[in-house]
C-alpha positions in Angstrom: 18.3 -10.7 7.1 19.8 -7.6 5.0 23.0 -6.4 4.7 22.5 -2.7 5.8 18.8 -1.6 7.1 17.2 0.3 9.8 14.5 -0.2 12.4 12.3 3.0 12.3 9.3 4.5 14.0 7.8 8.2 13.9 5.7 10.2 15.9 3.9 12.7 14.5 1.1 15.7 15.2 -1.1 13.7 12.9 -1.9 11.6 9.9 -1.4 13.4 7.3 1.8 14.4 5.4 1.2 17.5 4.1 -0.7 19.0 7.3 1.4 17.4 10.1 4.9 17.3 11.4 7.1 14.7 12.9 7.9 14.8 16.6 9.8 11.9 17.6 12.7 9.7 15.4 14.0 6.4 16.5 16.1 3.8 14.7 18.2 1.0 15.2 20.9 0.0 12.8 22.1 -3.1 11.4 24.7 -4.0 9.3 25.4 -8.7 8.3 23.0 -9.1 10.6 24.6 -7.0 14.0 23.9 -4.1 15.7 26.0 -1.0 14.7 23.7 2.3 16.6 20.8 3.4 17.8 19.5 6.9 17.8 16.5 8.6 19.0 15.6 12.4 19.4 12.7 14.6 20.3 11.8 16.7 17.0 10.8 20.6 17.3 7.4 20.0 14.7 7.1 24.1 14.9 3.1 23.4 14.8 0.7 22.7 17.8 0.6 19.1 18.5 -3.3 18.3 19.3 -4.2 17.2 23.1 -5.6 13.9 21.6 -1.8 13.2 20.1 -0.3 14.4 23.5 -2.3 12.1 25.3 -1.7 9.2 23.2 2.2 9.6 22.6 3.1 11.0 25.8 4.8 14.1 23.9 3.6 17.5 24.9 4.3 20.7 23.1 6.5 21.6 26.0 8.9 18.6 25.7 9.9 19.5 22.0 10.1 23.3 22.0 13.3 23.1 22.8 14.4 20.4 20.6 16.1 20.5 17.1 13.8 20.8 13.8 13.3 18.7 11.6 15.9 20.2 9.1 18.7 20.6 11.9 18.7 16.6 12.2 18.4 15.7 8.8 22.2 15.8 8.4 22.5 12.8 10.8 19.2 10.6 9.5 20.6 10.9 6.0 23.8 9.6 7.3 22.2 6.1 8.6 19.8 6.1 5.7 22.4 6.1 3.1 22.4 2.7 1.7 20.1 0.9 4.2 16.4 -0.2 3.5 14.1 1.8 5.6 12.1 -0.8 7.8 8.5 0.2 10.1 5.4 -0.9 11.0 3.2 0.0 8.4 6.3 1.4 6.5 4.1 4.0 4.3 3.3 5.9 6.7 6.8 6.8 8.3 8.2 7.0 4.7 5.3 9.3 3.5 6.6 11.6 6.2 10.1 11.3 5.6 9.6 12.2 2.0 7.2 15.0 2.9 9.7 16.6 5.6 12.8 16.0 3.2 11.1 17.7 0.4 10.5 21.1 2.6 13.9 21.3 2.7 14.4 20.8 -0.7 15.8 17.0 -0.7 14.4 14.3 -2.9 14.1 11.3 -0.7 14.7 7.6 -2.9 14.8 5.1 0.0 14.2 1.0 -0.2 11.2 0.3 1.9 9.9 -2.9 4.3 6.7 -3.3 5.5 6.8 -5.2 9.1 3.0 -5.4 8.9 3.5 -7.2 5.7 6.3 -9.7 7.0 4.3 -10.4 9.8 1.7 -11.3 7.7 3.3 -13.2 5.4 5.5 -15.4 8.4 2.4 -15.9 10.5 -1.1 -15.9 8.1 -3.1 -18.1 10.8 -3.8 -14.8 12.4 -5.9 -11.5 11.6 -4.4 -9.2 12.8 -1.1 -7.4 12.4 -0.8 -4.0 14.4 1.7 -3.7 17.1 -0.5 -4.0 19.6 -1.6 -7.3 18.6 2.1 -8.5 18.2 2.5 -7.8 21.5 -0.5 -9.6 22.8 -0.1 -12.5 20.5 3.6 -13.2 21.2 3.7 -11.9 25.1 6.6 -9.2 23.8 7.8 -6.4 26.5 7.4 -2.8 25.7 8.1 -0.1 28.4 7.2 2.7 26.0 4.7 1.9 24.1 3.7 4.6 21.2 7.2 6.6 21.9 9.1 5.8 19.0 11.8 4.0 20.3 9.3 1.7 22.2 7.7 1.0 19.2 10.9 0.0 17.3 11.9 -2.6 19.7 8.9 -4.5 19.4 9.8 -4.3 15.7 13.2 -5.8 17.0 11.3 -8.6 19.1 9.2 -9.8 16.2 12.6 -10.1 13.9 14.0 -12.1 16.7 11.5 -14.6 17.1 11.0 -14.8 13.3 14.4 -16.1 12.8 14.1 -18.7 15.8 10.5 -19.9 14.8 11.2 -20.0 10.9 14.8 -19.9 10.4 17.5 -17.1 9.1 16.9 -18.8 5.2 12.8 -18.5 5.5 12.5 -15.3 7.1 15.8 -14.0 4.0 13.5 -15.7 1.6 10.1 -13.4 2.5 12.2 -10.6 3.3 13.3 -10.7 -0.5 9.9 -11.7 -2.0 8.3 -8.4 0.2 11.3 -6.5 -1.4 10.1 -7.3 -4.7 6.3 -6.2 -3.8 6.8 -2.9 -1.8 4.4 -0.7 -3.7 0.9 -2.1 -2.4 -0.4 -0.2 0.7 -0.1 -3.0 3.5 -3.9 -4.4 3.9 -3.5 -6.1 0.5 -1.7 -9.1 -1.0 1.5 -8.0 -2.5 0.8 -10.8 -5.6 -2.4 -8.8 -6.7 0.4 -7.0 -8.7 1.2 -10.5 -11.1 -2.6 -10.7 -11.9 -2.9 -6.7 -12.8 -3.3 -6.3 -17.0 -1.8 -3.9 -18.6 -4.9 -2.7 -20.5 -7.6 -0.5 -20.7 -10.4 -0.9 -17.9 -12.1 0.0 -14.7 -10.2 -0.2 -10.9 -12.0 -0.4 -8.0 -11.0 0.1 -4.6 -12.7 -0.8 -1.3 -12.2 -0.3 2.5 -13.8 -2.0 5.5 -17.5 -4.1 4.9 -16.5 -3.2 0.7 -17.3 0.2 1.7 -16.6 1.7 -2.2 -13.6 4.0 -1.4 -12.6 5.2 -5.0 -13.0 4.5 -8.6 -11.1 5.2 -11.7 -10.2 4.3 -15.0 -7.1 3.8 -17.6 -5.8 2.8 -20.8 -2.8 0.5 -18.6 -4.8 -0.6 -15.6 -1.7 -1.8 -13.5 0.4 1.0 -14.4 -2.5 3.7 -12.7 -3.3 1.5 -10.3 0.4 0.9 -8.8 0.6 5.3 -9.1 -1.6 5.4 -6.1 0.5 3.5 -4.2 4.1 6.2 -5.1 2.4 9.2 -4.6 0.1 9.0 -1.3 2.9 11.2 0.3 2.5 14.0 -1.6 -1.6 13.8 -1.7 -4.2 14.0 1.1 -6.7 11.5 -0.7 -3.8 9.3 -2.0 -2.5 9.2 1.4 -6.1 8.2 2.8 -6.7 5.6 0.1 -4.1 3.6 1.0 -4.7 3.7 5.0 -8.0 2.8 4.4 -7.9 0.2 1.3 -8.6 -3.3 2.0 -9.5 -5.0 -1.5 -9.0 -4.5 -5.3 -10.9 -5.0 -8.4 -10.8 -4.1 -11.9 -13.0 -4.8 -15.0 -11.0 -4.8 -18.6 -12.6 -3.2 -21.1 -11.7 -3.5 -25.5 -10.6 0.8 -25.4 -10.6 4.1 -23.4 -13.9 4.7 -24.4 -15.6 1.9 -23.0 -13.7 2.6 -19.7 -15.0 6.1 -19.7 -18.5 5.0 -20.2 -18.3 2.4 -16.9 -16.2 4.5 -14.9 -18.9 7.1 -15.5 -21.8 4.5 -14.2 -20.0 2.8 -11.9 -19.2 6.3 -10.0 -22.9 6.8 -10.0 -24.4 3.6 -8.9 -21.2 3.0 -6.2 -20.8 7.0 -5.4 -17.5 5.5 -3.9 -16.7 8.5 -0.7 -13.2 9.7 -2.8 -14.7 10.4 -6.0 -16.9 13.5 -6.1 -16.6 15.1 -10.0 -18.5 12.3 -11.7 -20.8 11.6 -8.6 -24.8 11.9 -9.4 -26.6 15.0 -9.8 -29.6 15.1 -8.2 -31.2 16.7 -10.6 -30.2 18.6 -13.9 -32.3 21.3 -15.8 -32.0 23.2 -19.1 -33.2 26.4 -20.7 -36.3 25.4 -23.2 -36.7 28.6 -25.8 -39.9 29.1 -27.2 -40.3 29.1 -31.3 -43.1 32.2 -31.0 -41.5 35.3 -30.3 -44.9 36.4 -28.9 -44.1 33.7 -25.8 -43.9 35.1 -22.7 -41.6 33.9 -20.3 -39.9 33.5 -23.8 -37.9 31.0 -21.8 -38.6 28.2 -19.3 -36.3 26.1 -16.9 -37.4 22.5 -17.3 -35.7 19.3 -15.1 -34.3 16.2 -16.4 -37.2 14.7 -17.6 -37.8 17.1 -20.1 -34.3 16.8 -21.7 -36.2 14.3 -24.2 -35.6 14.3 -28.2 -38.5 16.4 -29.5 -37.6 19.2 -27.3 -33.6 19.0 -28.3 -33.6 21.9 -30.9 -34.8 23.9 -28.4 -33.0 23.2 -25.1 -29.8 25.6 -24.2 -27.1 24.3 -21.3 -27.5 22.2 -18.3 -27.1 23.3 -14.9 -26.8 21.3 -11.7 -29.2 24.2 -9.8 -31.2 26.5 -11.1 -29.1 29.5 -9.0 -26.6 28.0 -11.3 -29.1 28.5 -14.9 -30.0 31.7 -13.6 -26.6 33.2 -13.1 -26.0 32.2 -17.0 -28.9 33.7 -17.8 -28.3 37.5 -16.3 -24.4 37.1 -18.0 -25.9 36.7 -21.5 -28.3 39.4 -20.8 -25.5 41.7 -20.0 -23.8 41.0 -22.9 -26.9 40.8 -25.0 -28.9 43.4 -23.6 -31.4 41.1 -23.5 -35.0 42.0 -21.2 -35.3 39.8 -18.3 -38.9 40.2 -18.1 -39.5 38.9 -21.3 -37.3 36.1 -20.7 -39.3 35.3 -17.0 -36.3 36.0 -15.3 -37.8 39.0 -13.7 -41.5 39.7 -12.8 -44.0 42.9 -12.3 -45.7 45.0 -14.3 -44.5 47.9 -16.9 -40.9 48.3 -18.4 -38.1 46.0 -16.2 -35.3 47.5 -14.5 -32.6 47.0 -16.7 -34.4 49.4 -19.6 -34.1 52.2 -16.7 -31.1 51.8 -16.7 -30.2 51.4 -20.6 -29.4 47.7 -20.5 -32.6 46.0 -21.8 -33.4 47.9 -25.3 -36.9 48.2 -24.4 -38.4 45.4 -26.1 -41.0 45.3 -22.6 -42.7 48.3 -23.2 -42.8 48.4 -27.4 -39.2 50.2 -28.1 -38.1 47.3 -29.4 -39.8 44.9 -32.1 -40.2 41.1 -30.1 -38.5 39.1 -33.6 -35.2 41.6 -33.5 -35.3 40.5 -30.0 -36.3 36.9 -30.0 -33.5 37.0 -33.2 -31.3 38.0 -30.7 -32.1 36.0 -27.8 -31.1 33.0 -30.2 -27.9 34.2 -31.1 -26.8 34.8 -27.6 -27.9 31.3 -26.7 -26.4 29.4 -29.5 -23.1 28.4 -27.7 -25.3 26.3 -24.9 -27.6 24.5 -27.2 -27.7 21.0 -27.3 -26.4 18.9 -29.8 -30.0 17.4 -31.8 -29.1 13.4 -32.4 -27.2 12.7 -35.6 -28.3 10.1 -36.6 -31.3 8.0 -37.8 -31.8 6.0 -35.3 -29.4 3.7 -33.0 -25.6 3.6 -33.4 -23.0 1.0 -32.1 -19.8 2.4 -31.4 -17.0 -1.0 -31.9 -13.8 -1.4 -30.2 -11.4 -3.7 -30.4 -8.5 -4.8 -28.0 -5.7 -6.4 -30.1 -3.8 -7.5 -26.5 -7.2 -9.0 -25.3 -8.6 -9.6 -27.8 -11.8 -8.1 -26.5 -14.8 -6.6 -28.2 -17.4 -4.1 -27.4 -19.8 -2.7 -28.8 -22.1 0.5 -27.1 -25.5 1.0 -27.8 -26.5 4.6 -28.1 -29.5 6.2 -29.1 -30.5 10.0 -28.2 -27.2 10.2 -26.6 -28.7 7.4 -24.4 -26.2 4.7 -23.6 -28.2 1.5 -23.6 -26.4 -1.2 -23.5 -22.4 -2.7 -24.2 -22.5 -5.9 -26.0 -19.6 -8.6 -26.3 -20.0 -9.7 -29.9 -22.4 -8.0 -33.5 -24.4 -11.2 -33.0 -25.8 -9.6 -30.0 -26.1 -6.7 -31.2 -28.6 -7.2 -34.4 -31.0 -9.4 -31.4 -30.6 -6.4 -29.2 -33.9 -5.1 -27.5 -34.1 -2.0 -25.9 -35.5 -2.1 -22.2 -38.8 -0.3 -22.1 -37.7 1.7 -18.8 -37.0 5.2 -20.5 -32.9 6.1 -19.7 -32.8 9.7 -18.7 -30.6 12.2 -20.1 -27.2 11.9 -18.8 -24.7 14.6 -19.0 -21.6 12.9 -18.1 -22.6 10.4 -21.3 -23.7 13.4 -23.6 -20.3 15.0 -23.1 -18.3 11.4 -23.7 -20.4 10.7 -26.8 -20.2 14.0 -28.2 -16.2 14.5 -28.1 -15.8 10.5 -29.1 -17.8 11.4 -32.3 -16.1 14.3 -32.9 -12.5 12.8 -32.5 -13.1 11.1 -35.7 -11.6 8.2 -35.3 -15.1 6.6 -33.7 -16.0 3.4 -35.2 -19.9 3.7 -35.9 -22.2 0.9 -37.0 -26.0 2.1 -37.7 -28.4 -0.9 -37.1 
């Protein structure tokens, strides 16, 4: 089948790489096709090993507190994975592990990988599915041991058997080498998605069971991110989780970064995919509206998302995702300030406010102060929040182009509202805006705002 690979199954404390330790190491060793070794040995994890593990495994913290760690029998593993490709069930998992122990110690693990769960898939498609368990059942193979690590690999060994006597030693070297060739896909998906990914800007999708969303993301070189999930999940929780749980892919190209900011941005909203939390949907944002009369009292208001309209722009400072959150910025610039929190509403009662007992409020509450120095003031000290007033006239297009695509797209903005993305300018001069009112958007203000200010924005007024 190969010239020089091993058989190998873990157990472990848990699921995760970064949290949870190996317990048990089996192998088998071939080399042209023969048996050369086998090796197995109890592993010291030097952290608890949950009762629900015990029970299912068999191994019990007393069994391995005696045994070598992990780094005393490294020595030996390296020695029969020099050279061989590393071959488990679900060969991510056991390799994520292997990488994460080797690195405590301070070794960089670079080891050929083959998924059994993907030959088995590949050799026998008529059926669904592809665990060990179901191996067993379908094919009526013997396990003594099953979940002990050594169990587990010679049902690894079984299935290689009867591969060779129901498709032949040239079929089952012919998958092994095509499987080779596509190791980098996490096992639940077809290893010839990676033929079909572009290498251009656009949207990725990922779902688990019943399309549940799982995560969504973006790039200039959609296969390039895309295929970095699939090297790192040993070193990352999520990464790890993604690919145990992914079960389809989809991406959407788009003509340039910024159009794949803009989607990624809605599509993280409407989908709120459970491994994407920064870009998720507020429920509700609110801003600081200043009065123009220094006579106002509260000379400040906190107003919600529906409020964040043009004709109050000038006049709106920051938005917050809770008002504990507007308040706290609030009581900062009035430090810094010496702004009076009664005048601004933050505080309430009758006579002078605290702070002006306590010389931190210049006493603009009880007449020490004149209301236009301190409404003058109140300006300045919000002036790094406000929010940017609509440049232009009216509605903008912002063009790209995609020379490798050839793609166009054109994004219809107006009062940092994005309305639409059109295909072609015919569309666009025939465009109609919906008469459902978009609400303000933060995630959209902050990608418009730093696109125009790049310079390098491609702007049509129409």
């Amino acid at each position: 089948m190969l010239s020089n690979y091993i058989l190998l199954d873990l157990e472990t404390t848990g699921a995760i790489p970064l949290r949870d330790r190996i317990t048990e190491i089996a192998l088998i060793h071939f080399k042209n096709g023969i048996e050369v070794d086998r090796w197995q040995t109890l592993v010291n994890p030097k952290i608890n090993i949950p009762d629900f593990i015990q029970s299912l495994t068999g191994i019990t913290n007393q069994m391995v507190q005696d045994s070598p760690t992990f780094e005393e029998t490294s020595g030996k593993l390296l020695g029969y994975l020099d050279g061989a490709v590393l071959c488990a069930h679900n060969v991510r998992f056991d390799h994520g592990f292997l990488k994460a122990e080797f690195k405590r110690i301070g070794i960089d693990l670079k080891q050929k990988v083959l998924c059994t769960v993907k030959l088995s898939r590949k050799l026998y498609p008529q059926y669904k599915s592809h665990g060990l368990t179901a191996i067993m059942e379908r094919h009526k193979f013997n396990c003594t041991n099953r979940h002990r690590a050594m169990g587990d690999v010679e049902v690894m060994l079984q299935l290689i058997d009867l591969a060779k006597k129901e498709h032949g030693l040239e079929n089952l070297e012919i998958a092994v080498a095509e499987l080779c060739k596509k190791q980098t896909l996490p096992s639940g998906i077809d290893g010839h998605l990676i033929d079909d990914m572009p290498e251009t800007s656009g949207v990725y999708l990922f779902y688990g069971e019943n399309n549940l969303p799982l995560y969504i993301g973006k790039s200039i070189n959609l296969r390039s991110r895309i295929m970095s999930h699939f090297s790192s999940d040993h070193s990352s929780t999520k990464e790890m989780r993604i690919s145990q749980q992914i079960k389809h892919i989809e991406w959407v190209e788009t003509a340039g970064e910024f159009g794949a900011l803009l989607l990624e941005s809605r599509l993280i909203k409407e989908l709120q995919p459970i491994h994407n939390r920064k870009l998720r949907r507020e429920r509700q944002l609110c801003s600081w509206l200043l009065s123009n009369n220094p006579e106002t009292l509260p000379l400040i208001s906190l107003v919600s998302e529906d409020q964040i309209i043009p004709k109050n722009m000038n006049n709106l400072f920051g938005t917050f995702r809770s008002k504990k959150q507007a308040t706290d910025i609030i009581l900062k610039i009035a430090d810094e300030y010496s702004l009076c929190l009664k005048v601004l509403g933050i505080e309430v009662g009758k006579g002078s406010c605290f702070r002006s007992q306590i010389k931190r409020c210049k006493g603009v509450c009880v007449g020490q102060e004149d209301k236009e120095l301190h409404f003058l003031r109140t300006k300045q000290a919000f002036h790094s929040l406000k929010l940017k007033s609509w440049p232009f006239k009216g509605r903008i297009a912002i063009k790209e182009f995609n020379l490798k695509n050839e793609k166009i797209e054109l994004h219809i903005f107006d009062q940092w509202r994005h309305l639409d993305t059109l295909k072609n300018e015919i569309d666009m001069y025939d465009f109609k805006e919906s008469k459902q009112i978009l609400a303000f958007d933060l995630d959209t203000y902050q990608l418009l705002s730093r696109h125009l200010s790049n310079g390098h924005a491609n702007v049509i007024n129409f």
